[in-house]
N, C-alpha and C positions, 0 to 999 in steps of 0.2 A: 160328695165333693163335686167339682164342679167338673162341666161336659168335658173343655179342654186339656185337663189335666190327667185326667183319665184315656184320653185318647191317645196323647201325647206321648202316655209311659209305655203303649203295648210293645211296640215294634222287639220282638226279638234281635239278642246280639248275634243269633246265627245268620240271620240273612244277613247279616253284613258280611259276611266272608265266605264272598261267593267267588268259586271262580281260585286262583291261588293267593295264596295267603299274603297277609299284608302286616306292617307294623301299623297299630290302631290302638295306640295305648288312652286316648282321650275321645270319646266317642262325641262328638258335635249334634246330636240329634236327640230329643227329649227321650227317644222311644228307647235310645240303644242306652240312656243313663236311667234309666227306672229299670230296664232287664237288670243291669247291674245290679241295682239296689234291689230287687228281689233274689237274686242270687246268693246276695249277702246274707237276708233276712230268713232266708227258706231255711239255707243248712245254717242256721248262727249255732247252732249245740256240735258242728264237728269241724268246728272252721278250726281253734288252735290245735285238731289232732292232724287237721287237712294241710296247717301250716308248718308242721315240726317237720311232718314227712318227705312234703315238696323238695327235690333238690335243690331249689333256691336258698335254702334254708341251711345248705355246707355250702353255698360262696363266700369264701370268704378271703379276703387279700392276703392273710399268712399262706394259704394255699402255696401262694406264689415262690414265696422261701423254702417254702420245705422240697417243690419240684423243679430243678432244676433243669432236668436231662435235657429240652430242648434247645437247652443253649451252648451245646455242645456244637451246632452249626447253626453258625451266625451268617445266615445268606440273605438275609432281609434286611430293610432299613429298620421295620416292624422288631423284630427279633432281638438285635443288636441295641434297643432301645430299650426292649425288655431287659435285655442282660443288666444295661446300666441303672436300673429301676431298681433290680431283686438286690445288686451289689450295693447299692447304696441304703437301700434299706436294713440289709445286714449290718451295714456299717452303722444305724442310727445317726445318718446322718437328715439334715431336718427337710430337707427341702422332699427329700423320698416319703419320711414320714409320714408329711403333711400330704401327698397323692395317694397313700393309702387309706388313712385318716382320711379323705373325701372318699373313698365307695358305702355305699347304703349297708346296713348293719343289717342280718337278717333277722327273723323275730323282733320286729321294735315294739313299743310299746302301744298300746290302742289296735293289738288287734280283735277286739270283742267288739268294738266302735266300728268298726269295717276301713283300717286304715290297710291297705294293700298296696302305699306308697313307700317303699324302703331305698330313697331316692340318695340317701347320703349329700353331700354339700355341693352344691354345682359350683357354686362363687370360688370354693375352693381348690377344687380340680381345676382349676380353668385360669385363676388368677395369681400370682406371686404372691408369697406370705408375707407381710408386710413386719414389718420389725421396728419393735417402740423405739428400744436403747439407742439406733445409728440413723432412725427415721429413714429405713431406706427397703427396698425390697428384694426378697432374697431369690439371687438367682441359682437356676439350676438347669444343666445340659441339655436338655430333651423338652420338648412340649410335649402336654398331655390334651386328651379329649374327653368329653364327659358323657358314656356312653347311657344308657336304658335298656334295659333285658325287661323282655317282657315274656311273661310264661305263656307257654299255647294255649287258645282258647280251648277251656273240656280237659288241661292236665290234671285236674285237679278239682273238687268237687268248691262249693260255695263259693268264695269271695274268689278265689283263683280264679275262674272258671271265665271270668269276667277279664283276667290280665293282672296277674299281680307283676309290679314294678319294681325293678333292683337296677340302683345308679351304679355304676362302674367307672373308673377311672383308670385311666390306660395310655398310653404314649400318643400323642397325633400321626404319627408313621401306620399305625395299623390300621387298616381296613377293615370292615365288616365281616369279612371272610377271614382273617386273619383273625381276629376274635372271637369269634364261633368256633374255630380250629380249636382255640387255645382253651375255653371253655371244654369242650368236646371232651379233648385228650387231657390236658390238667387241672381242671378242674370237675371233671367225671362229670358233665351232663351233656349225655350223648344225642338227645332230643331234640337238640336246639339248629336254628339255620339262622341264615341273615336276615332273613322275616320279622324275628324276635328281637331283634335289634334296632336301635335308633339312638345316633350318634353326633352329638356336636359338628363331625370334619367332617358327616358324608359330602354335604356339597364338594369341598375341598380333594376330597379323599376321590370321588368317584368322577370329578370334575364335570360336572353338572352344569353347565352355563344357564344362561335367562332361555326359558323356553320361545321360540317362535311369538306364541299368545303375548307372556312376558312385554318382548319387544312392538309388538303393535299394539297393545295396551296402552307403553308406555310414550308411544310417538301420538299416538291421537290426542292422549292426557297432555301433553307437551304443545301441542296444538290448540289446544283449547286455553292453557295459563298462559299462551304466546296471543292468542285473542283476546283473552280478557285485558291481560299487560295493554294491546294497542290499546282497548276500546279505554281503559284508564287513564291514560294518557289523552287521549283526544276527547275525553270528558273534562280532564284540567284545563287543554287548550281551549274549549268552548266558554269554560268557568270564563277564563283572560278574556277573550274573546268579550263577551258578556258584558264585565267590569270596565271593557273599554269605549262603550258604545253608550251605554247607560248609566244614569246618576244611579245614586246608591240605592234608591227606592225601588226605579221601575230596572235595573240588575237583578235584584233581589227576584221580583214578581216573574220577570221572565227568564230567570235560571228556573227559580218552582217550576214551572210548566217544561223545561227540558227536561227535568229528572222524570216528573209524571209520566212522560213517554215511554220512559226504560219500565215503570212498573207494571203488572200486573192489573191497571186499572184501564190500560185498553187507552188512555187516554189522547185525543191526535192535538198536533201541534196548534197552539194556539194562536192565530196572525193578528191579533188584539197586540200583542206587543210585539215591536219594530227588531227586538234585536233576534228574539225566537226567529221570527218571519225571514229576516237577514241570513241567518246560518242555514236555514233548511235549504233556501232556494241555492246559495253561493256553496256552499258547503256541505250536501247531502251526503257524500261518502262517509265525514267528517260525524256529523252526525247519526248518521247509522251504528256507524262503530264505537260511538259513545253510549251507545244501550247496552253494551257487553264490559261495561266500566263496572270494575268491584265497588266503588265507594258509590257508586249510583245503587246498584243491588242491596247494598248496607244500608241505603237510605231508606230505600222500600220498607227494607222487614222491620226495622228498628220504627220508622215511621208508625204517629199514633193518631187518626183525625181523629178529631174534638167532637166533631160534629156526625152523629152517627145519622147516616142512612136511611131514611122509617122503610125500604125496602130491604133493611140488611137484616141478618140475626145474629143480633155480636153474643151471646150467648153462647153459639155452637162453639165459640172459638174456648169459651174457658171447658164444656164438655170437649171437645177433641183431646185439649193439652192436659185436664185431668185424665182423661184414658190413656192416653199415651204411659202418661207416668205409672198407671196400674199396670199395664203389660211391661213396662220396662222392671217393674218391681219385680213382675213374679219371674221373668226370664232371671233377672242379675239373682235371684235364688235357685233357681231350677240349673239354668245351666251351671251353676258353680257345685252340684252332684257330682258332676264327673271328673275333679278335683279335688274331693273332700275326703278327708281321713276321721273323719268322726260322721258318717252317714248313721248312726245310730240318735245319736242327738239330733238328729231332725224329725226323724221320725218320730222321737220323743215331742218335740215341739209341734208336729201337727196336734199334739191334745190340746195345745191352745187355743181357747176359743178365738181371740184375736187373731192364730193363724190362717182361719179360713179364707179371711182376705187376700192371700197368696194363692192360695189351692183355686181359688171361685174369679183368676187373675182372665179366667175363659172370656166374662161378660163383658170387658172390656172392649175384645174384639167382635163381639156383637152389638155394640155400640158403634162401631164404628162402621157394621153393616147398617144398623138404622142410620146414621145421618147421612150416610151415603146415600140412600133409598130417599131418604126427607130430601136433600137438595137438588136429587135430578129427577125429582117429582116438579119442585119449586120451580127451577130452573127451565124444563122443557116447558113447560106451559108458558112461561113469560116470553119465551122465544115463539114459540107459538101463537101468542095473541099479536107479539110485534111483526114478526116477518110473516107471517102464516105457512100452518103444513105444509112443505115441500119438498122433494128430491133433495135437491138439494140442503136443507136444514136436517135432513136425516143423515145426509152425508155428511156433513160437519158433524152431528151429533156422534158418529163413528169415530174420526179421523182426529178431532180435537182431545178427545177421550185419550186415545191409543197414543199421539202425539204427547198430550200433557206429562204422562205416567211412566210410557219407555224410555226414554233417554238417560235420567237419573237412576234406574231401576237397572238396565242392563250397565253402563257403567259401574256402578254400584255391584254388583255381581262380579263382575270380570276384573274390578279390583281383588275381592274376594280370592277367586280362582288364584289369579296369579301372581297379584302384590302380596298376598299376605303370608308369604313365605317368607317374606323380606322382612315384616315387622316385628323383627322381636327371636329372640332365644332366651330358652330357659329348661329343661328336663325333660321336658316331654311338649314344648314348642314343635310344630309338626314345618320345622324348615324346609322339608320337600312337596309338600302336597296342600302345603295350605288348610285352610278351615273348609274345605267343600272335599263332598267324595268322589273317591274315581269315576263313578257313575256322570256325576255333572263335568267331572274336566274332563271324560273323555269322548264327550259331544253331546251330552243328555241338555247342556246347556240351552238348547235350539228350542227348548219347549216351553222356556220363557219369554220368545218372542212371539209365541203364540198362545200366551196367557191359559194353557192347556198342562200345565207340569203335575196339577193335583189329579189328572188322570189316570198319572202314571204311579211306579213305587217313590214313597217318602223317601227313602233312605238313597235314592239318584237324584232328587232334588236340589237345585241351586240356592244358597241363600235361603235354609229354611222357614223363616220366617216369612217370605212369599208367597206360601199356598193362601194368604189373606188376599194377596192381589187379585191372584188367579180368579179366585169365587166373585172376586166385586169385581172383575172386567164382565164376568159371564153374566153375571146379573143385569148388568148393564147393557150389556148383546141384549138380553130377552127384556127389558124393562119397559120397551115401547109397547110389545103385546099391551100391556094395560096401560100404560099413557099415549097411545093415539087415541082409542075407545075415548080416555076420558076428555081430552083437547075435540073431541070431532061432536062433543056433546051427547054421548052418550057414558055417560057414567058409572051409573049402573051395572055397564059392560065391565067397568075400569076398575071397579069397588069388586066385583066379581073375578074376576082375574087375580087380584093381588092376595085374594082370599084362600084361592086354590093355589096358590104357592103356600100358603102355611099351612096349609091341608095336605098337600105333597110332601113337604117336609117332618110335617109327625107323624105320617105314612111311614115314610122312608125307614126314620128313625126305629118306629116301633116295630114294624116288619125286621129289620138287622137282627135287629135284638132279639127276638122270637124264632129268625130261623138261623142267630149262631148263641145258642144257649150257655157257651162255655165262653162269650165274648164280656173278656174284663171292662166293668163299666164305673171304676175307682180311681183317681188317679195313684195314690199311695197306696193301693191294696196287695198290698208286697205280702200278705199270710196266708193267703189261698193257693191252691193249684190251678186255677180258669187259664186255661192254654188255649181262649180263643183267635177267630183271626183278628187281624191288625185293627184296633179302633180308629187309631188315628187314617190308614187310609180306606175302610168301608164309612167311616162315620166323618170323622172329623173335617178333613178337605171333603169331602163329597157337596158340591153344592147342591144338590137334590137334597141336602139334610139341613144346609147352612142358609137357605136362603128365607127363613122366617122373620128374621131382624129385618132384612132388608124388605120385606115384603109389608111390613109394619112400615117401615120407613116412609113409605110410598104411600101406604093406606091415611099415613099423619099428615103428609104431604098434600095429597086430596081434602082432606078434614078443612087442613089448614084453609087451601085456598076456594074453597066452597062459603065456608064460613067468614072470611074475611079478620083482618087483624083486628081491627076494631068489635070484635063482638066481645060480648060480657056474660060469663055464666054468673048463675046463681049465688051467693055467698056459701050458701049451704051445700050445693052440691061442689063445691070448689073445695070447699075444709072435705069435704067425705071424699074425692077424689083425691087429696094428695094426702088422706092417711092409709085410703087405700095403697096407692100407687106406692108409698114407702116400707108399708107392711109387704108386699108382694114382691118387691126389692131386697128386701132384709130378707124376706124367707129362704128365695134364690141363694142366696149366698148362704148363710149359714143351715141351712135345713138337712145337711148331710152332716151334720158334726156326729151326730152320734156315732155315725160309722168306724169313727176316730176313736173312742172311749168307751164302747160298746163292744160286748162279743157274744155269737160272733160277728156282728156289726147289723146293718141294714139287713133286711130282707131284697134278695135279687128282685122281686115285685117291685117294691119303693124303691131300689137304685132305677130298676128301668122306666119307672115314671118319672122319676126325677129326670133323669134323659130327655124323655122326651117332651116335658111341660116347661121346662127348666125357662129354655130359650124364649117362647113365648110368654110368661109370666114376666121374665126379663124384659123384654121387649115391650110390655103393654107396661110396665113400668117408668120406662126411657120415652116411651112414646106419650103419653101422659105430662113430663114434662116440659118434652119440648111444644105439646100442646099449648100448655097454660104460661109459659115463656113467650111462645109466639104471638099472644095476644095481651102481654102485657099484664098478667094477672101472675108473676110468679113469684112476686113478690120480694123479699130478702134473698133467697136461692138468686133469680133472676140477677138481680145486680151485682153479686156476687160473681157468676158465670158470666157475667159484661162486663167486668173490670178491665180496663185498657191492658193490663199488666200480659193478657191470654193473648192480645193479638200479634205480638211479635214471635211468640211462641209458636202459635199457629200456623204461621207462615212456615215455622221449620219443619212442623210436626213432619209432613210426607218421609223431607231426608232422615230427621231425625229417627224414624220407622226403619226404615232401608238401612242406616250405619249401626246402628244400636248393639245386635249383635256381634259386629265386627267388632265394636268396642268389647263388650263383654267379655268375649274371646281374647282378644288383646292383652287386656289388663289381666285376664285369670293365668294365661299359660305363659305370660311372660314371669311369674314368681316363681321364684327356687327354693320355695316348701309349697305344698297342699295345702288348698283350704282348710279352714278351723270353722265350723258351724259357732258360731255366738250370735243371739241376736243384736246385741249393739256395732258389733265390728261387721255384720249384712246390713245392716243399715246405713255404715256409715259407708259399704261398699256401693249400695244401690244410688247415694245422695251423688257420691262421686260418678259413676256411670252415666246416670243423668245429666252429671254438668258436663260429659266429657261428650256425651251424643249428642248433645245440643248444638255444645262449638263444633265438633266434626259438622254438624248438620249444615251451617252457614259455607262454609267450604263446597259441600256435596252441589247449595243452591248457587252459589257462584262460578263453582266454575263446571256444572253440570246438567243444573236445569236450566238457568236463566238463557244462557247462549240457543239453547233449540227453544225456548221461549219467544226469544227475538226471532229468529229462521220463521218460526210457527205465524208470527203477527205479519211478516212482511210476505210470507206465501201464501197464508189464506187470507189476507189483508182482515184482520179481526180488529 
C-alpha cells in the first residue's frame, strides 16, 4: 500500500497522553486512528468477553431509581435536580422518560464491527419532545446536558483500550465533578475522574470565556472583513466613477484594466485610457483600497482568458485540481476512522481492488512535490535570464515565497486553534480544545512560522495536514544549490545536484528501514505485532526522505528548458514512453494489493522496496507527462488537463488544501450518530466535502490571502 498511508497509521495512542490525563475521545491524527483500529483488530476474539466485563457495561439509568440515598440532602442545585429526575421518572411521567430514553445502551449491537460508540440520542437529551396530537413541545422543569464517558486508556484490553464511549444525560446543574461523584458512588465505578468526561455545559458549567488567542484572532479577522468591506465599496465608487467619464465602450476597456490591477497578474495601470489614468493620479487612496474589493478577487478566480499564454502551462492547472481532489478523497475516508462503528467493513473493503485508490491517496502529494520543483525550476531561470543573478533576485526569491504562503496558512491555523470550538456541537464535538492538540495550543504553534514543525513530534503539530508545507518550503530554501549551477551555465553541476537529492532520499529511506526492522511499513497492517518507531515522523515528514518528487520536478524543469517547447520527439519513442510511463503509474498504485488478500501478505523485502522505489517510479511517471504536455505532444490527456473548467479551481487549490480538514472535521463531529462505512454514502460524503472546501476556499482567498497580496505588490512593488 502506499508510502503515506502506512506512515500515517504508526503513531501510537500512548504518546498521546503524556503528561495528565485528558478527555480525547476523537483522535484528529491519522496515526492515533489506525492505533485504534489495530487495537480493535488484534484482540477482535476477546473484545465481547472484554465488553460484558467493563463496568461500562452496568451503566445504566434505572441505576438511578433504584439509589436513591443521596437525595436525602439536597444542598446542590445539581442534586436537587437529580431528585426531580428520579421522582418523575418514577412517576412515568414522559418528559423524565424521554432523558433517560436519551443515555447510550450498553452492549449495542455492532460490537464485532468495532462499534465502541454507545452514544445514545444527543438531539434528544438536549431538545424538547415534540408532540404530534397538540403540535407543541413538551415541557419539563430542569434542563438537561448531554454528557460522554469515556473509559481510560489500557481499562480494558481491545477496542476499549482505545476509549470506549457512553452518552449520558443528566441535569445542566451538574458539573463534571458532580458526575463523576455520582458515577463513583452510585453507580459503582470507582475508576473514573473528570478526565473521562466530556459534557455539552462544561463551557457554561465551568465558565470558560473566549480565550485571550480567541479574542485577537477575532479582532484582526474583524480587521481584515472591515477592509475588504471598504476596499468593495470604493471598487463600486470607481465602477460610478468610470461610467461617468466614459461612453459605454471605452467604461468598459478601462474598468477591465482596474480590476487587472487587483489580480494576481502583476498587471500596472494602463494610462492608454483617460478615466484609469484619471482615478490613479486624483484618487490613489481610492484606488488602492479597491484591490482589497471581494467582487474584484471574484473576478480574478472565476476569470477565464481565451487566449492562453505559449509561455503558460495551463495543464498544471487541471493536474494540481485533479490531486487535490485525490488527497481530499482519501482524507474524507481516513479521517472519518475515528468516528466509525463499523471499522471492520473497511477493512473488509480494502480487498477491493478498486480500493487501493484510497490507500495509494500518498502519490497525490508527491505530485504536488513535483510541480512544485517543475515551476521554480521554470520560473527562476526566466527571472534570471530577464533581471540577471543577483542579491537581490535571491532575496525576493526568499521573501516572495515566505510572503505568498504565510498569511493564509497561519490564519488558517489559528482559526483552527481557536475558532473551531465554536463551530459546531454534537457527542463528542471537542467544544473546549478545538480540532488541534495541546501540544500546538499550548505554544508549539511557533514552529510554523518557521516552516520547521516536521522536525518536531506529529502529534504537537498544527493543522496536520502542513507537514506538506513544511517539506516544500525546505526544498525550496535548498533548491538554488542546483538552480544557480544551472542559470550560471553550468548544468551539469545542476543535473548533478538534483540527482543526489534522489539518491539521498532512497538512502534515507532504505537505511530507516534496515536499521528499525520492526518499523511498520503498511498502511492497514492492523494483523501483525511490528511495534516499530513512528513511520510517519522518521519517514514520512522527514524531508531527507520526501524530497525525490521534487527533485524530479526540477530535473523536468531543466529537460524542459534545455530542450525548448517546440521540440518533437519521435512518434515511436513517444507511444513507448507513455505506455511506459502509465505502466509504472499503475504499478505504484496497485502493486501492494496483494498484501490485502494474501497471507500472510507481502514479504517485509517487497514492502521495503516498495518504500523505497515507490516514490521514484511515481515521480518518473508524473514527470514524463508533464514532459510530453509541455511540448505539446500530449495529446487527448493534454487538453483534457487544459480545459478552462481547472483554472478557477486552481486558483483555490492552495486554501482549498489549508480548509479541507477543517471541513472534514466539521461536518464528521458535528453528527449525533457514528459513522457507517458504506461505499455509496463515502462517496457521496467525499463529493460534499469537496464542494464545501472549495466555497470555504473563496472565503480563505478573499479575506486572507488577497489583502497581504496587495501589502506584498505595493512593498516590493512586484
Amino acid at each position: 500500500m502506499a508510502a503515506v498511508l502506512l506512515s500515517i497509521f504508526l503513531l501510537t495512542l500512548s504518546h498521546l497522553t503524556i503528561g495528565e490525563p485528558k478527555f480525547d475521545t476523537i483522535p484528529l491524527r491519522f496515526e492515533s486512528v489506525i492505533q485504534r483500529l489495530r487495537d480493535f483488530y488484534q484482540n477482535y476474539p476477546d473484545i465481547v468477553n472484554d465488553l460484558v466485563n467493563t463496568p461500562f457495561a452496568n451503566i445504566r439509568p434505572e441505576l438511578l431509581l433504584t439509589n436513591r440515598t443521596f437525595s436525602q440532602n439536597q444542598s446542590t442545585a445539581c442534586e436537587r435536580d437529580l431528585e426531580i429526575l428520579i421522582s418523575a421518572a418514577s412517576q412515568r411521567q414522559l418528559w423524565a422518560l424521554k432523558v433517560l430514553d436519551a443515555w447510550g445502551k450498553p452492549l449495542p449491537s455492532g460490537l464485532l464491527k468495532g462499534n465502541i460508540f454507545w452514544l445514545g440520542n444527543y438531539d434528544e437529551c438536549l431538545n424538547p419532545l415534540y408532540q404530534i396530537n397538540n403540535k407543541s413541545f413538551l415541557q419539563q422543569p430542569i434542563n438537561t446536558q448531554y454528557c460522554a464517558l469515556q473509559s481510560g486508556p489500557g481499562s480494558v484490553q481491545g477496542v476499549t483500550s482505545s476509549g470506549l464511549i457512553l452518552g449520558l444525560c443528566l441535569p445542566a446543574s451538574c458539573n463534571r465533578q458532580s458526575i463523576v461523584t455520582l458515577l463513583q458512588e452510585i453507580l459503582n465505578v470507582p475508576s473514573l475522574n473528570k478526565n473521562n468526561l466530556h459534557c455539552s455545559n462544561d463551557r457554561a458549567n465551568e465558565q470558560h470565556g473566549p480565550s485571550s488567542g480567541t479574542i485577537v484572532l477575532s479582532i484582526v479577522l474583524s480587521f481584515l472583513v472591515l477592509l475588504v468591506l471598504i476596499g468593495t465599496i470604493a471598487d463600486l465608487l470607481l465602477q460610478v466613477c468610470v461610467k461617468s467619464q466614459e461612453n459605454e465602450k471605452s467604461h468598459s476597456n478601462g474598468y477591465h484594466n482596474l480590476s487587472k490591477e487587483s489580480s494576481n497578474e502583476n498587471v500596472p495601470m494602463n494610462s492608454a485610457y483617460p478615466a484609469s489614468q484619471y482615478m490613479a493620479r486624483q484618487m490613489p487612496l481610492i484606488v488602492f483600497l479597491a484591490e482589497f474589493s471581494a467582487t474584484r478577487t471574484l473576478g480574478h478566480i472565476f476569470s477565464i482568458d481565451k487566449k492562453e499564454n505559449e509561455n503558460s502551462f495551463a495543464f498544471l492547472n487541471g493536474i494540481r485540481v485533479l490531486s487535490l481532489f485525490w488527497v481530499i478523497l482519501g482524507h474524507s475516508f481516513f479521517f472519518g476512522l475515528s468516528y466509525m462503528s463499523n471499522m471492520l467493513d473497511l477493512l473488509s473493503a480494502s480487498r477491493n481492488f478498486a480500493f487501493q485508490l484510497i490507500t495509494s491517496g500518498v502519490f497525490s502529494v508527491d505530485t504536488f512535490f513535483l510541480l512544485s520543483g517543475f515551476l521554480t525550476a521554470v520560473l527562476f531561470v526566466r527571472h534570471a535570464r530577464k533581471e540577471k543573478l543577483s542579491l537581490t533576485m535571491m532575496t525576493l526569491y526568499y521573501v516572495h515565497r515566505y510572503v505568498r504562503l504565510t498569511p493564509a496558512f497561519i490564519l488558517v491555523m489559528f482559526v483552527s486553534i481557536y475558532l473551531t470550538p465554536y463551530f459546531g456541537q454534537g457527542p463528542l464535538y471537542p467544544v473546549q480544545q478545538g480540532f488541534e492538540p495541546d501540544g500546538c495550543r499550548n505554544g508549539g504553534w511557533w514552529t510554523s512560522f518557521l516552516y520547521i514543525g516536521n522536525f518536531f513530534k506529529s502529534e504537537n503539530m498544527c493543522l496536520g495536514v502542513t507537514w506538506y508545507l513544511f517539506n516544500d518550503m525546505q526544498f525550496h530554501w535548498i533548491a538554488p544549490l542546483a538552480l544557480i549551477p544551472f542559470v550560471m551555465k553550468q548544468r551539469a553541476i545542476g543535473y548533478i545536484i538534483t540527482i543526489l537529492f534522489v539518491l539521498v532520499s532512497i538512502g534515507s529511506i532504505l537505511s530507516l528501514l534496515l536499521y528499525y526492522p520492526s518499523m511498520i511499513t503498511h498502511a492497514l497492517d492492523v494483523s501483525n505485532n511490528a511495534t516499530g518507531p513512528n513511520f510517519f515522523d522518521k519517514i514520512y515528514q522527514a524531508p531527507w526522505c520526501r524530497i525525490s518528487p521534487y527533485a524530479f520536478g526540477l530535473l523536468t524543469g531543466f529537460v524542459v528548458i534545455s530542450t525548448g517547447r517546440s521540440y518533437r520527439l519521435n512518434t515511436v519513442v513517444r507511444v513507448i514512453g507513455n505506455i511506459l510511463a502509465t505502466v509504472l503509474g499503475l504499478v505504484c498504485i496497485f502493486s501492494t494489493y496483494g498484501d490485502y488478500v494474501l497471507v500472510p501478505g507481502l514479504s517485509r523485502a517487497s514492502l521495503v522496496a516498495y518504500q523505497v522505489l515507490s516514490r521514484v517510479g511515481w515521480s518518473m511517471s508524473i514527470s514524463w507527462l508533464i514532459f510530453i504536455c509541455s511540448i505539446n505532444q500530449g495529446g487527448i490527456v493534454n487538453r483534457i488537463l487544459s480545459f478552462s473548467i481547472w483554472t478557477p479551481l486552481a486558483r483555490l487549490n492552495y486554501a482549498a488544501y489549508l480548509i479541507h480538514s477543517t471541513v472534514i472535521f466539521v461536518t464528521y463531529l458535528n453528527q449525533s450518530v457514528p459513522l457507517y462505512f458504506q461505499t455509496m454514502t463515502s462517496v457521496n460524503s467525499f463529493v460534499s466535502i469537496l464542494c464545501f472546501s472549495y466555497l470555504a476556499a473563496i472565503a480563505v482567498v478573499i479575506f486572507f490571502e488577497t489583502p497581504f497580496f496587495v501589502l506584498e505588490k505595493k512593498l516590493l512593488k512586484r
